[in-house]
C-alpha positions in Angstrom: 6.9 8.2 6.0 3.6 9.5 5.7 0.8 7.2 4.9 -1.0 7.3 1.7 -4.8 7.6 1.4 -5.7 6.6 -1.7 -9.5 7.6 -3.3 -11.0 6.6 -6.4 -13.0 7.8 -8.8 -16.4 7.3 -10.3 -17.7 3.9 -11.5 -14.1 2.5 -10.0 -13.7 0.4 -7.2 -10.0 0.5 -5.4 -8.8 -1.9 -7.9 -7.6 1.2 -9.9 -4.9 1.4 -7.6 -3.8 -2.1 -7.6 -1.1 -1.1 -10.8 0.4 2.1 -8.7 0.6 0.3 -5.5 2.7 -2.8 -6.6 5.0 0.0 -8.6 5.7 1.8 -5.0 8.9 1.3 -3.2 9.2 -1.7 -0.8 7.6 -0.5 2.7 5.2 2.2 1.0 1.8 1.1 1.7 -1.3 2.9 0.4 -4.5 2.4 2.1 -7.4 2.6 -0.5 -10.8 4.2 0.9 -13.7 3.3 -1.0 -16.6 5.8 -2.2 -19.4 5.9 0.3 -22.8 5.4 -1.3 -24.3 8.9 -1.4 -25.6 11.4 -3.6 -24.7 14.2 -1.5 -21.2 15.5 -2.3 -20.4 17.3 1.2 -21.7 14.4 3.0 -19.4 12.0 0.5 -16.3 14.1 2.1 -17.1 14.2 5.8 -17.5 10.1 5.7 -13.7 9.9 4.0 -12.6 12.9 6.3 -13.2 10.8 9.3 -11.1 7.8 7.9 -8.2 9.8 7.7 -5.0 8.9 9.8 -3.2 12.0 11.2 -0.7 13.4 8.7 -1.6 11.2 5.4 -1.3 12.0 1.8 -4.1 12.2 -0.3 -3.7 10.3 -3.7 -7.3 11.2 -5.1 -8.0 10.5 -9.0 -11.2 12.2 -11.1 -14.1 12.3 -8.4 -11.3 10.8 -5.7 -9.1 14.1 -6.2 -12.5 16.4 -6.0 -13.5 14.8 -2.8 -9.8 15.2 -1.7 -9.7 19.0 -1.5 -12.8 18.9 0.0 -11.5 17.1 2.5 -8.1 18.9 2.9 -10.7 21.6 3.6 -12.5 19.4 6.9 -9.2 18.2 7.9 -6.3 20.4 7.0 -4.5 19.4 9.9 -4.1 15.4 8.6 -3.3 16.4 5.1 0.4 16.3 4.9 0.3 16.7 0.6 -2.1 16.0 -1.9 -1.7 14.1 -5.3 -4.6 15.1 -7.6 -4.9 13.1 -10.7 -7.4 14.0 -13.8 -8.2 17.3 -11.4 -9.9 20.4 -11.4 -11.6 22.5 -8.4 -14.7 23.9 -10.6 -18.1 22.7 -10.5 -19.6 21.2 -13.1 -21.1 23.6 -15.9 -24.9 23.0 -16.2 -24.1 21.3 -19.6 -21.6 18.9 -17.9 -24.6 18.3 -14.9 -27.3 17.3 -17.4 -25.0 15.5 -19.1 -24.5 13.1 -16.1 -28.1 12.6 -15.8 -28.6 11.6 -19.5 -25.9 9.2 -19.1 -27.5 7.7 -15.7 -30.6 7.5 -17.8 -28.5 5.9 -21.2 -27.2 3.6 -18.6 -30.2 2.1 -16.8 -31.5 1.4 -20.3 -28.3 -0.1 -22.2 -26.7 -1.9 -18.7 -23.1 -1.1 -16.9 -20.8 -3.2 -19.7 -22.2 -0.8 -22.1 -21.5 2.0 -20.5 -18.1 0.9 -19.8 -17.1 0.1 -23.2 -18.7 3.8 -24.3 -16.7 5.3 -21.2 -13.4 3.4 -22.5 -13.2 4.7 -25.8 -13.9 8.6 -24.1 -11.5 8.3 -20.8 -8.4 6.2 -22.4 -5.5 7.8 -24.5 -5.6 7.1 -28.0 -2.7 4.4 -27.5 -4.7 2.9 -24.8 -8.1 2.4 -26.0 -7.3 -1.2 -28.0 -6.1 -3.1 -24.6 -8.4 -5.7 -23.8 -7.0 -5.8 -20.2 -7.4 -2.1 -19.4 -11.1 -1.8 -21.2 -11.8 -5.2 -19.0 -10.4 -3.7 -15.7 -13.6 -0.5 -17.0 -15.8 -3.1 -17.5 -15.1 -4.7 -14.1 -14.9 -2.0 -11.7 -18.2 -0.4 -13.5 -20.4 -3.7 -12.7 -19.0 -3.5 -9.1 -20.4 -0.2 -9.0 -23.3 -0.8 -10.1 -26.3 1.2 -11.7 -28.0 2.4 -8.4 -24.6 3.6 -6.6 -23.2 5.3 -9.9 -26.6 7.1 -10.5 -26.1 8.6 -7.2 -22.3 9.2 -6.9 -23.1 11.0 -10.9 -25.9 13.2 -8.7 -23.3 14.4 -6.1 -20.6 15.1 -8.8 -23.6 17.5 -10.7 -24.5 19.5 -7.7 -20.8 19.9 -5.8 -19.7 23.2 -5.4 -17.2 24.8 -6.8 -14.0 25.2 -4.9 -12.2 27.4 -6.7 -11.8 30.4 -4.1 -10.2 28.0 -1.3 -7.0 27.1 -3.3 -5.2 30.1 -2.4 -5.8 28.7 1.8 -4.1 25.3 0.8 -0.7 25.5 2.1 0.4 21.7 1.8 2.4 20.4 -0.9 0.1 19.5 -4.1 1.1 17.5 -7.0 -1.5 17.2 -9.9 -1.2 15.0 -12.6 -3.2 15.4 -16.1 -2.8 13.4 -19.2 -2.0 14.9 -22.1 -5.3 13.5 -24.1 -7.4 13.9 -21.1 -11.0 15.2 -22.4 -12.8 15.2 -19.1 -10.1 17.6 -17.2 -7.8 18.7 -19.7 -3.8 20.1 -18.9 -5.4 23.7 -18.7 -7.7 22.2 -15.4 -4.6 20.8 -13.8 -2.6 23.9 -14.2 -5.0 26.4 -13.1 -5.3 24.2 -10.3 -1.4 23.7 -9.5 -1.3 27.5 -9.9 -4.1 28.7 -7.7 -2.2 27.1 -4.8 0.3 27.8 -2.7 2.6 24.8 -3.3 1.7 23.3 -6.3 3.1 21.3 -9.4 1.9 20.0 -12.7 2.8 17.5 -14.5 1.2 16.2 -17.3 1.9 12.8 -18.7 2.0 12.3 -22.6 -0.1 9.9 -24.2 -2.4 9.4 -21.3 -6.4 9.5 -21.4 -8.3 10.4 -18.1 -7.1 7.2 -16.4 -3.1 7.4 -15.7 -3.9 5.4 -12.9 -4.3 2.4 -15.6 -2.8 3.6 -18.3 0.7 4.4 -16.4 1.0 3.1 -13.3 4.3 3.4 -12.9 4.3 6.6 -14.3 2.2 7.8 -11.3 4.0 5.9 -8.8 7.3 6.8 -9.8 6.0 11.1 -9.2 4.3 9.9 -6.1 7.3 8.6 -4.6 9.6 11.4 -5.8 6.6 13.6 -4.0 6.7 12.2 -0.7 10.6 12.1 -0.5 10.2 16.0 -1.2 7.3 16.2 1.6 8.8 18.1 4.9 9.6 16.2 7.6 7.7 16.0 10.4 10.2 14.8 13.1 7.4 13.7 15.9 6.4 11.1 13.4 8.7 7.5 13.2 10.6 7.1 9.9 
């Protein structure tokens, strides 16, 4: 089976796997790569691109799943399938770019459990928002983070390019995965994604915010593993 290379997303730490890799078969491991501290988005990609074991899937989530196609695009070759949750290949309008650096700003001032608990009540489904444990896991991961890496991992997300006109190129399998309440890439981003490429599925899962990663785990894990049973075979690697 092909390994799984799993990338997170901003202001989390690979924690925010820990809930889909315990729902994964037995003998399905997922390595988690944690975000380089950069502000520069194509220099973010190259560092995770040389990480990457030959013919891996790519289980990338918000920021993770950007930095994923840009890394399908270094290393076509080791990307057996992609899994992009809470996705979408467009850059950032100018709004959305100033926006990041007013809440860089809001955050240096107010501290990183603030902006967690404001980030909770934005990213979670409507269902979700009230659990302590999930707004704590936020809170958690955020402070790990911390003010000086997020300001810059925010900078790269502003500038990245858009990546639009290389979906058509992307000939692997790609699964992407939207929540149905997601306000930060909504269905519409995950579809014109899943469209744009030449194997691609969408799937969106109801109730869910911007973080099915917490707020279904075994949601997630349960399409993953349905995806890589479906992956072709590549008989030169063992079973």
């Amino acid at each position: 089976m092909q390994p799984i290379v799993c990338i997170p997303g901003l202001l989390c730490t690979g924690a925010v796997f820990d809930g889909f890799a315990s729902a994964l078969p037995n003998g399905t491991a997922a390595q988690v790569v944690e975000l380089p501290d950069s502000d520069d988005f194509a220099a973010l990609a190259a560092q995770i691109a040389r990480q990457l074991p030959d013919e891996c899937v790519l289980v990338g989530m918000s920021m993770g799943s950007y930095l994923a196609l840009a890394v399908q695009q270094l290393r076509p070759q080791a990307v057996a399938g992609m899994v992009l949750i809470g996705a979408t290949a467009r850059a950032d309008t100018p709004e959305a770019a100033e926006n990041r650096f007013k809440t860089v700003k809001w955050a240096r001032k107010v501290g990183m459990p603030a902006l967690a608990a404001s980030l909770a009540d934005f990213l979670l489904g409507a269902e979700s928002r009230d659990i302590v444990a999930l707004r704590n896991q936020i809170t958690d991961m955020a402070v790990a983070t911390g003010g000086d890496v997020s300001a810059r991992h925010q900078t790269a997300l502003a500038t990245r390019p858009d990546q639009s006109a290389a979906l058509p190129g992307i000939s692997c399998p790609v699964l992407v995965i939207t929540g149905s309440e997601d306000r930060v890439t909504p269905p519409a981003s995950g579809e014109e994604l899943a469209l744009c490429v030449q194997n691609g599925r969408h799937v969106v899962l109801q109730g869910a915010g911007h973080l099915p990663l917490l707020e279904a785990p075994r949601q997630v894990a349960s399409l993953v593993t349905r995806f890589l049973a479906e992956l072709p075979r590549n008989e030169s690697l063992p079973a």
